[in-house]
C-alpha positions in Angstrom: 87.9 61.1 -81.8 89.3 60.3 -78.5 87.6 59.3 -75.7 88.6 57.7 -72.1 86.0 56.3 -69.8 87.2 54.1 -67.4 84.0 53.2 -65.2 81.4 51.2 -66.5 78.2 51.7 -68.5 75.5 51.6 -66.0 71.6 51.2 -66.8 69.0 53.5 -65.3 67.3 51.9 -62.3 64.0 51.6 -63.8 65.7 48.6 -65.2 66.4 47.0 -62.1 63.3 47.5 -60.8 60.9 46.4 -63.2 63.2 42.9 -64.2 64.9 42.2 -61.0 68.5 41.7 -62.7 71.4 43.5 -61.0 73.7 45.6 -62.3 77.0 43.1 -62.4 74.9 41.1 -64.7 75.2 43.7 -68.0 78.6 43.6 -69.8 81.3 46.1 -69.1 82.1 47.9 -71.9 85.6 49.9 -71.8 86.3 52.5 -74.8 89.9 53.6 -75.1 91.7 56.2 -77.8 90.9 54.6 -81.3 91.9 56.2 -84.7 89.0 54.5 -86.3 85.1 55.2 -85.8 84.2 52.8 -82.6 82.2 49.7 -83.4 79.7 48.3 -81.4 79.0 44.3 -82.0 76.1 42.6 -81.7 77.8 39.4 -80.7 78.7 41.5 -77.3 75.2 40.3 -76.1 74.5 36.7 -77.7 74.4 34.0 -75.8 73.8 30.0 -76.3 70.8 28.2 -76.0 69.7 26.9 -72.0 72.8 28.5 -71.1 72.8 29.2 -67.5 74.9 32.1 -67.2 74.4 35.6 -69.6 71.4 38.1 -69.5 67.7 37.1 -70.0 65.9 37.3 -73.3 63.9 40.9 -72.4 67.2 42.9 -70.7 69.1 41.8 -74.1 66.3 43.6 -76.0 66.3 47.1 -73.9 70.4 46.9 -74.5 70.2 46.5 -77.9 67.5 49.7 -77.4 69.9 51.6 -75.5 72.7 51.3 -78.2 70.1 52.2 -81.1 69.7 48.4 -82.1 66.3 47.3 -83.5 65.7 44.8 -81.5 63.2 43.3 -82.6 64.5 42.2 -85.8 67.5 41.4 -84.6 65.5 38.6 -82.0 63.4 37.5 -84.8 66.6 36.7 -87.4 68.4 35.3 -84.3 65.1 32.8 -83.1 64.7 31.9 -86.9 68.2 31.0 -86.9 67.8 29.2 -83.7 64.5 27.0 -85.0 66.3 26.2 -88.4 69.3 24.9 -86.4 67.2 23.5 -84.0 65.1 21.2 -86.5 68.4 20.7 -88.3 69.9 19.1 -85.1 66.7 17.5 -84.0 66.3 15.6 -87.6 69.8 14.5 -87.8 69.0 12.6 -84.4 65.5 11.1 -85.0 65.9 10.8 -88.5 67.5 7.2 -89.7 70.3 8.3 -92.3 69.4 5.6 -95.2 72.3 4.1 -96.9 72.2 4.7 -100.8 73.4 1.7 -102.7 74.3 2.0 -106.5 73.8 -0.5 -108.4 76.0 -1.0 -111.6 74.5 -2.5 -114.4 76.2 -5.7 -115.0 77.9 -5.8 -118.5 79.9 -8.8 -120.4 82.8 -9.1 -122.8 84.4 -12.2 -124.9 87.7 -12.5 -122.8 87.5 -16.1 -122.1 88.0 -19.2 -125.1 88.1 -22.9 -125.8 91.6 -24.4 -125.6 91.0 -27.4 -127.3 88.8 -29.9 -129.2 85.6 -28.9 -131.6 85.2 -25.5 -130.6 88.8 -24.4 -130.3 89.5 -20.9 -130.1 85.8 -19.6 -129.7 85.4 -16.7 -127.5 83.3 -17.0 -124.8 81.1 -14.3 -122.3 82.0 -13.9 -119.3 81.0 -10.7 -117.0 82.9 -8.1 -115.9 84.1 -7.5 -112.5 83.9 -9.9 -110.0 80.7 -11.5 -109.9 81.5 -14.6 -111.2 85.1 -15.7 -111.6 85.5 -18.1 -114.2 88.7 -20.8 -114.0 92.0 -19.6 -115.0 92.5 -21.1 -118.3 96.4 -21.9 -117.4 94.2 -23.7 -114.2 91.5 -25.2 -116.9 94.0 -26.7 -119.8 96.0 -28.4 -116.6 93.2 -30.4 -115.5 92.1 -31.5 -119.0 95.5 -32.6 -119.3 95.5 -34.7 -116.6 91.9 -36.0 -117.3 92.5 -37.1 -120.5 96.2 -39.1 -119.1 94.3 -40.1 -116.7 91.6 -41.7 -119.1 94.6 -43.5 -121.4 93.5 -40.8 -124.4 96.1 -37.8 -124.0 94.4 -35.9 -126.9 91.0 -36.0 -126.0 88.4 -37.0 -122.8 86.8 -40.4 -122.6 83.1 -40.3 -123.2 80.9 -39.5 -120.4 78.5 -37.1 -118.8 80.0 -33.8 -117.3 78.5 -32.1 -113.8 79.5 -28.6 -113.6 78.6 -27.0 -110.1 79.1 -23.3 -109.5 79.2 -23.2 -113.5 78.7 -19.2 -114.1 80.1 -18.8 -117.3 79.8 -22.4 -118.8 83.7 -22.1 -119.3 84.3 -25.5 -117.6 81.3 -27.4 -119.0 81.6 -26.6 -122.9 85.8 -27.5 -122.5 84.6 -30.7 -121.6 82.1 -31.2 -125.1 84.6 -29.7 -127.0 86.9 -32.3 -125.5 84.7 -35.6 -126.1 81.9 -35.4 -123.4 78.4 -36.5 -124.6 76.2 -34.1 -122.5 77.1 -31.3 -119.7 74.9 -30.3 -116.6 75.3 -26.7 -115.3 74.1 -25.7 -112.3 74.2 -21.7 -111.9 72.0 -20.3 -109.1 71.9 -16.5 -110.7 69.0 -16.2 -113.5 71.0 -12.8 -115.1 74.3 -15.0 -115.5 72.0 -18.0 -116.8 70.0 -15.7 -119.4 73.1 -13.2 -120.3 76.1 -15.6 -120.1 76.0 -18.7 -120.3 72.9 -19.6 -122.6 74.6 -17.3 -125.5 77.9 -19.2 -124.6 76.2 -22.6 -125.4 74.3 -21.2 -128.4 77.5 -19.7 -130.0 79.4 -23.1 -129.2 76.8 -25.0 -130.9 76.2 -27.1 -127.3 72.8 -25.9 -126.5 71.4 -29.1 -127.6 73.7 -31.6 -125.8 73.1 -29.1 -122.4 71.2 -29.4 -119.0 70.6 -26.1 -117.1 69.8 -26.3 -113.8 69.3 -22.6 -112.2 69.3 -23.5 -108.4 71.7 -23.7 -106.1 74.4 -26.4 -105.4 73.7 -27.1 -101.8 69.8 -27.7 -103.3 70.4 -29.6 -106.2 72.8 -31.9 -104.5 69.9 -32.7 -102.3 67.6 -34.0 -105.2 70.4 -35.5 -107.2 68.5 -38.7 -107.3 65.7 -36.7 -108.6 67.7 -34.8 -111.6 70.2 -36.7 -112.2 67.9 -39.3 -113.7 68.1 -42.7 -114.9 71.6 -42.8 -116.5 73.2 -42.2 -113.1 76.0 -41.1 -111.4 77.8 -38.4 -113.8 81.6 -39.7 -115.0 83.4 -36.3 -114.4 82.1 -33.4 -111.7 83.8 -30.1 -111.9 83.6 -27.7 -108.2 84.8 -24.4 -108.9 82.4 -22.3 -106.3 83.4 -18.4 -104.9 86.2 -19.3 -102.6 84.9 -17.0 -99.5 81.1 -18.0 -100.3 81.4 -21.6 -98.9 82.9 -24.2 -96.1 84.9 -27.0 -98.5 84.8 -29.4 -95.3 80.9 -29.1 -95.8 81.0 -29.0 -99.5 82.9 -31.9 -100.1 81.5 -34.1 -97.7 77.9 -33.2 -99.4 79.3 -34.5 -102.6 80.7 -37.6 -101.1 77.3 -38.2 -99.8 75.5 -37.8 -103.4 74.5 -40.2 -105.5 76.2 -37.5 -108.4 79.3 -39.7 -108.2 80.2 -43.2 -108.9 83.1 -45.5 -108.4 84.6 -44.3 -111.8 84.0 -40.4 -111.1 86.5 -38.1 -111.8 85.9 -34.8 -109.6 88.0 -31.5 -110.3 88.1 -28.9 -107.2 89.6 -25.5 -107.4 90.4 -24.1 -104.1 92.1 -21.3 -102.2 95.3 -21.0 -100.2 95.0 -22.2 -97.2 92.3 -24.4 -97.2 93.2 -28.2 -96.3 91.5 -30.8 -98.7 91.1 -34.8 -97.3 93.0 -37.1 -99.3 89.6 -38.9 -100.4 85.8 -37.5 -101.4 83.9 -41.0 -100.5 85.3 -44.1 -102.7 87.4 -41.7 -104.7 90.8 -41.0 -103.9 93.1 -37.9 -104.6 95.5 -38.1 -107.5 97.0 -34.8 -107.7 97.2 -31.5 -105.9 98.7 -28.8 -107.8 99.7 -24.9 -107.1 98.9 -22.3 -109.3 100.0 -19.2 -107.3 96.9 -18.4 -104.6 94.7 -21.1 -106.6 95.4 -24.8 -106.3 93.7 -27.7 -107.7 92.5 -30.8 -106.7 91.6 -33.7 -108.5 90.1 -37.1 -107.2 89.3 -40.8 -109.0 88.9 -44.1 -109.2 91.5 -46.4 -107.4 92.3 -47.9 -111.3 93.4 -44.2 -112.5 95.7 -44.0 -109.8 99.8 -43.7 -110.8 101.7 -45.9 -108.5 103.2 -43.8 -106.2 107.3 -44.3 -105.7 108.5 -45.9 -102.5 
């Protein structure tokens, strides 16, 4: 089929006159030689929503008529599509998109152990992932050693009364019973780690009974530690191994300076981060070692008699 028009498609008058368009206002349509049937789309008249320019709702309606479009099918497909995209639009911008959190449920495994003493080479709980993050045990079997130097007994700790802050597994704590300690104090503020971790860890060390459990938190218990620690007094060794981006040392430590948790003959152990500056006292104790163990170091302060005499 071959056909050349070169003038445009013009509407009768009638239409003119009854909508008060103009002529330049309908599309030009052009048809030239094809070798295929000629096709007609619909898209030739659609037009976007509030748009200012294109033809009016009732003149696209007698074109489609014209061309042997029904049109009103084609108007009520095209203003259901319009209202669904409409409400889509309108709900993504009144609607507040709610952030969907899910939670894991926490499991444990028997990675950690005793290194020494009684319960040597009992597996311990600990929970997986990050949550808590018990103390390296290369960090752990370091500080023991020099504890027990320190206390003229290389093999085991001098008896005392052990304060484990930021406890979480009970890793710290049941070392130092297994070591010669008479009683341990943990203080863990999560009830799941208390219930899950570390009561099973004290059961299946055979510590339960020599224990203290104190589920609050640090900053808290340090307040009342005239209240709980009772009447025998300041504890003889304090252990501070809290979440390194959870808390300000420079507060931390000058709240256990303040407590009535330590004595004159208190022996406190603090794990702490790169980059973190630690004073060379906590109260009337004095800092004998500092120690690097890769991004974790260790800090540990006593009594003025446990100190080595330091070489001109």
């Amino acid at each position: 089929m071959a056909v050349l028009l070169s003038s445009p498609i013009v509407p009768p008058l009638g239409i003119n006159k009854n909508l008060g368009v103009s002529y330049s206002s309908f599309p030009q349509i052009h048809l030239f030689k094809v070798s295929t049937p000629l096709r007609i789309r619909k898209s030739i008249v659609s037009s976007r929503k509030n748009s200012g320019t294109g033809l009016a709702s009732e003149d696209k309606k007698l074109l489609l008529e014209r061309y042997g479009y029904d049109a009103n099918d084609d108007f009520a497909s095209q203003s259901k599509k319009a209202r669904r995209k409409e409400e889509k639009m309108s709900g993504r911008n009144s609607q507040q998109v709610e952030e969907v959190v899910v939670v894991q449920p926490r499991t444990t495994h028997r990675l950690l152990q005793v290194l020494a003493g009684t319960a040597k080479r009992k597996k311990l709980l600990s929970l997986k992932g990050m949550d808590v993050r018990p103390m390296m045990e290369v960090v752990k079997g370091a500080a023991f050693g020099i504890l027990q130097a320190a206390g003229g007994c290389p093999t085991s700790l001098r008896p005392g009364r052990w304060l484990d802050l930021y406890s979480g597994t009970g890793s710290v704590g049941i070392e130092a019973i297994s070591r010669g300690c008479s009683e341990a104090h943990f203080v863990e503020m999560d009830p799941w780690v208390v219930t899950n971790v570390l009561q099973p860890n004290l059961e299946h060390t055979g510590f339960f009974d020599a224990s203290v459990i104190h589920t609050a938190r640090v900053e808290n218990f340090l307040e009342r530690a005239d209240k709980l620690v009772g009447k025998d007094g300041a504890f003889d060794y304090i252990s501070v191994t809290p979440p390194y981006m959870e808390v300000d040392y420079e507060v931390l430590m000058d709240q256990i300076a303040k407590s009535p948790a330590i004595g004159e003959n208190t022996f406190i152990v603090v794990e702490y981060p790169s980059r973190t500056t630690m004073l060379d006292s906590c109260g009337c104790l004095e800092k004998m070692t500092d120690r690097r163990f890769g991004r974790t170091h260790l800090a540990i302060y006593g009594p003025k008699w446990a100190q080595k005499p330091r070489k001109s």
